[in-house]
N, C-alpha and C positions, 0 to 999 in steps of 0.2 A: 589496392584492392578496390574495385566498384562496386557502387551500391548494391549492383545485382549480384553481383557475389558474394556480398557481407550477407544477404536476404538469403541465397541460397545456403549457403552455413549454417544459419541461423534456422532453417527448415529443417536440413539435415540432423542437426543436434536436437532439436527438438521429435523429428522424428527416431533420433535414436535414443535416448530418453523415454518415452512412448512403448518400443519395442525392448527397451529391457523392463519396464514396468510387466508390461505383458508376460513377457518371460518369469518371472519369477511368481504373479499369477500364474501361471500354466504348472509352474515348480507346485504349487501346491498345491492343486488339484492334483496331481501327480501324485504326492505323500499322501494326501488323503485318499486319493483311489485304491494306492499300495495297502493302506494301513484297513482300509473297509472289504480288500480282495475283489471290487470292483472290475473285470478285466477288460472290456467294450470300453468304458471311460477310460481307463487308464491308455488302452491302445489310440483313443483319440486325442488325449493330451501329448500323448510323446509326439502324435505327428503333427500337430500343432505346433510346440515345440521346437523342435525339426525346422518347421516352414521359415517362422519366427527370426531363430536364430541363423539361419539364410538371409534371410531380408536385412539382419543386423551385419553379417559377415560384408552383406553387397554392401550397405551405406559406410563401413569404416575402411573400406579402400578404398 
């Protein structure tokens, strides 16, 4: 493996790291929005969400 690929790895995992931190942020804004009947925030977190765990799906293939 080259350098630049160790670097690229090492961005990847750190970006996906990142986007599950976020994710699980978004999870709770999500219970909290559920739990206050909230429906505007809650329909924003899910697609947030959404977006989120896309950009995690694209970086672990």
């Amino acid at each position: 493996m080259t350098y630049s690929q160790m670097w690229n790895n090492a961005g990847n995992e750190a970006e996906i790291l990142y986007l599950e931190e976020q994710i699980e942020a978004v999870k709770k804004e999500i219970k909290q929005a559920k739990a206050a009947e909230l429906q505007e925030i809650l329909e924003q977190a899910n697609r947030k969400l959404a977006e989120l765990e896309d950009k995690l799906d694209e970086l672990e293939e």
